[in-house]
C-alpha positions as MATLAB code, in Angstrom:
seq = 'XXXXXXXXXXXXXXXXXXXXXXXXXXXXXXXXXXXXXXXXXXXXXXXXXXXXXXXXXXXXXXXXXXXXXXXXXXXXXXXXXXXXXXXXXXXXXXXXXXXXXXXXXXXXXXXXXXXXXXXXXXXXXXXXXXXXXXXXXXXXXXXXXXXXXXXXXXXXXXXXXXXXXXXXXXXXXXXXXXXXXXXXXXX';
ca = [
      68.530  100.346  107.887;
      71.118  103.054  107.367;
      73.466  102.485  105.046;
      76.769  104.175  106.233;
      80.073  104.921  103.504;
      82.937  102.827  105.028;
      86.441  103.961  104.790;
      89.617  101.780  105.851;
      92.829  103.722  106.638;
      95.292  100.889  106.989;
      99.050  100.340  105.834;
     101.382   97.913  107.056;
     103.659  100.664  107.890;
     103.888  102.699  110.973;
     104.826  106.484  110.313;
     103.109  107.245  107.359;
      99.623  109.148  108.285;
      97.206  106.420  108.900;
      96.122  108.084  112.283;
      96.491  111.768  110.890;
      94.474  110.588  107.462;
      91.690  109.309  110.112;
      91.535  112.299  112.338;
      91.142  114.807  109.698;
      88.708  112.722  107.611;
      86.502  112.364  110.828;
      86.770  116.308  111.198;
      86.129  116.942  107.938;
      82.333  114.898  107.344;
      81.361  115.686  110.759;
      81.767  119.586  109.750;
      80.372  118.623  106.240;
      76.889  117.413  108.569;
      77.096  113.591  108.250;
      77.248  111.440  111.318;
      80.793  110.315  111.700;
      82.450  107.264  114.033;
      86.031  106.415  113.674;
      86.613  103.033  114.672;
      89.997  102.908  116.020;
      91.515   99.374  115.576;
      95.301  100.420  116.313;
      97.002   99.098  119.622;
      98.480  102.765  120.366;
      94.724  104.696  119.751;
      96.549  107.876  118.124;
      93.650  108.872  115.968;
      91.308  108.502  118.545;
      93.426  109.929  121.078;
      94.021  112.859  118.823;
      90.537  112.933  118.756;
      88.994  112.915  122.274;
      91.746  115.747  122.955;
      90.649  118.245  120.130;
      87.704  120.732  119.951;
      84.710  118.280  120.318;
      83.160  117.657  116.976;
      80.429  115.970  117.377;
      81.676  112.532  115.898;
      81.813  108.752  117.679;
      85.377  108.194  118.790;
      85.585  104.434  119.367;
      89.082  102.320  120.218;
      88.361   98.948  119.789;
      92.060   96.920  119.661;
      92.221   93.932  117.631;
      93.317   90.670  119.123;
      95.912   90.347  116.221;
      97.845   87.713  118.267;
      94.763   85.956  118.532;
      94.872   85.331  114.973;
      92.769   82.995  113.234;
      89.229   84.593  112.415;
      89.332   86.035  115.840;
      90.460   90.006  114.359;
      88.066   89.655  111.130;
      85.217   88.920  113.384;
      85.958   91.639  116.098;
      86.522   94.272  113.153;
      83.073   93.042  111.519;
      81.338   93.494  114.759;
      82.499   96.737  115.246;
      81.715   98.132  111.605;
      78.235   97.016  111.497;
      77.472   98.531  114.638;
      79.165  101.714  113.791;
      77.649  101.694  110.525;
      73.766  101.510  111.493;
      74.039  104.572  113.269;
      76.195  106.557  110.993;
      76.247  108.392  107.540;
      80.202  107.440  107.339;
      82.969  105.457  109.412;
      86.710  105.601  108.974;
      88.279  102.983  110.264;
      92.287  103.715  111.446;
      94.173   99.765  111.031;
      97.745   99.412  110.588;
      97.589   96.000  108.634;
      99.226   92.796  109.969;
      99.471   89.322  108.278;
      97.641   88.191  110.792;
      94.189   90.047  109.426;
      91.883   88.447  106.970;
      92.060   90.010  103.208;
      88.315   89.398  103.587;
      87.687   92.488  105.917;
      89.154   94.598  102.728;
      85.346   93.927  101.422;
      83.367   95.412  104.207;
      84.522   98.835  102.773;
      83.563  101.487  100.237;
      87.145  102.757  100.347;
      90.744  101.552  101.464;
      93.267  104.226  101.545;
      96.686  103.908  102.287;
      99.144  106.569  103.258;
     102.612  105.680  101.631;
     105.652  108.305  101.053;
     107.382  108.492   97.917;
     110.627  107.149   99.198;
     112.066  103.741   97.541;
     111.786  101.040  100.092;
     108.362  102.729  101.372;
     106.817  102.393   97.810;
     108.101   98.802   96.999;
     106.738   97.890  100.618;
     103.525   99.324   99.287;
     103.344   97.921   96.223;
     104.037   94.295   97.675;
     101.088   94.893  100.205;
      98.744   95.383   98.230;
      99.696   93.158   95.424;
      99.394   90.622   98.059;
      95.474   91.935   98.388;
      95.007   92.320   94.306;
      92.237   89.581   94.331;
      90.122   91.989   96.567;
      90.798   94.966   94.599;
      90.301   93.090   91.091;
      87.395   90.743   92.226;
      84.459   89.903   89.847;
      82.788   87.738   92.571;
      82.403   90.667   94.967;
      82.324   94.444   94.820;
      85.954   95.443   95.240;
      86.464   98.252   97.656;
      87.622  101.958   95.964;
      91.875  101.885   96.289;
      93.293  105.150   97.067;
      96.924  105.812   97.321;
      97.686  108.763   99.185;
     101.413  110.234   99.071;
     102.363  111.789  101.524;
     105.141  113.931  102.800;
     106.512  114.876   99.456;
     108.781  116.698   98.304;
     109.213  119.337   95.551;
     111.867  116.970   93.432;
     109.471  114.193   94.223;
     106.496  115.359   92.762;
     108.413  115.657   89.626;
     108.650  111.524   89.196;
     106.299  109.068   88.083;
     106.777  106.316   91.201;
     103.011  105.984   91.049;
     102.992  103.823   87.771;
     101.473  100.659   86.444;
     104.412   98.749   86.454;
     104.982   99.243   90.320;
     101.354   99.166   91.154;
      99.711   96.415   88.732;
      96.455   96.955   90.577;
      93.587   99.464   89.364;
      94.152  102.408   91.989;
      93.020  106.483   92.132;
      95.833  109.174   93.111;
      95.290  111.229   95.784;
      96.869  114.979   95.789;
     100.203  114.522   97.389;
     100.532  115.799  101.007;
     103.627  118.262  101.085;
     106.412  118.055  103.127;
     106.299  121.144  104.722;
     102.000  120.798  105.147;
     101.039  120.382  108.794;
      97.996  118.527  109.218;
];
């Protein structure tokens, strides 16, 4: 059985580059030659909308909705489904999920990876920083294997590249950096 690397995009914040994260990580192993499905789990389907209107690529574009207002295990089992499925068939799957309560931390452990797009503002970092402090017993687990955490700035500013709003005292969780995004970038 194939054993796909599994990448959650997710933040509990709309606005910050979930669905642009997705698309260009989807572009970018497809053109590196691995089979690539993006499991879009967002309501709206921007990433895979972005998707199925660009230069075809090759990749699976999938928009499978959670039933968040389900709730109970009702989202964890849908998103479970849809992994493994996407997964046998696939060298790598990025999954686009803007985060609600309503999800189970548990589906944090079906992946390799979690990023999460933040900006460097104030109340987008502290926001952050309580999400996934909420989540720290995935990301410090002994009992499973914790998924990779990568926090990804995004559009940032000259002045802001100058602080240090990625420490351990705001983020007491073990994390990797990713190269900020600039403000003026276009993705």
């Amino acid at each position: 059985m194939k054993s796909a690397f599994k990448i959650l995009v997710t933040s509990q914040k709309g606005g910050v580059g979930k669905s642009t994260l997705s698309a260009n990580l989807v572009a970018f192993f497809q053109r590196a030659g691995k089979t690539t499905t993006l499991l879009d789990f967002d309501l709206h389907g921007s990433s895979s909308t972005w998707l199925q209107r660009a230069p075809a690529l090759g990749a699976v574009i999938q928009h499978h909705p959670l039933p968040l207002s389900m709730g109970g295990n009702r989202p964890l089992l849908d998103a479970r489904l849809h992994l493994r499925r996407a997964a046998s068939s696939s060298d790598v799957v990025v999954a686009d999920l803007t985060w609600s309560d309503s999800m189970a931390g548990e589906l944090l452990f079906e992946f390799d990876a979690v990023l999460v797009p933040t900006s460097v503002s104030e109340i987008e970092l502290v926001t952050t920083a309580t999400f996934l402090s909420r989540y720290s017993w995935v990301f410090d687990s002994r009992l499973h294997r914790p998924p990779t955490l990568l926090l990804c700035p995004t559009r940032v500013s000259e002045v802001q590249l100058q602080s240090d709003a990625f420490s351990k005292q705001r983020f007491p969780i073990r994390f990797l950096l990713a190269p900020p995004v600039l403000e003026s970038q276009s993705a």
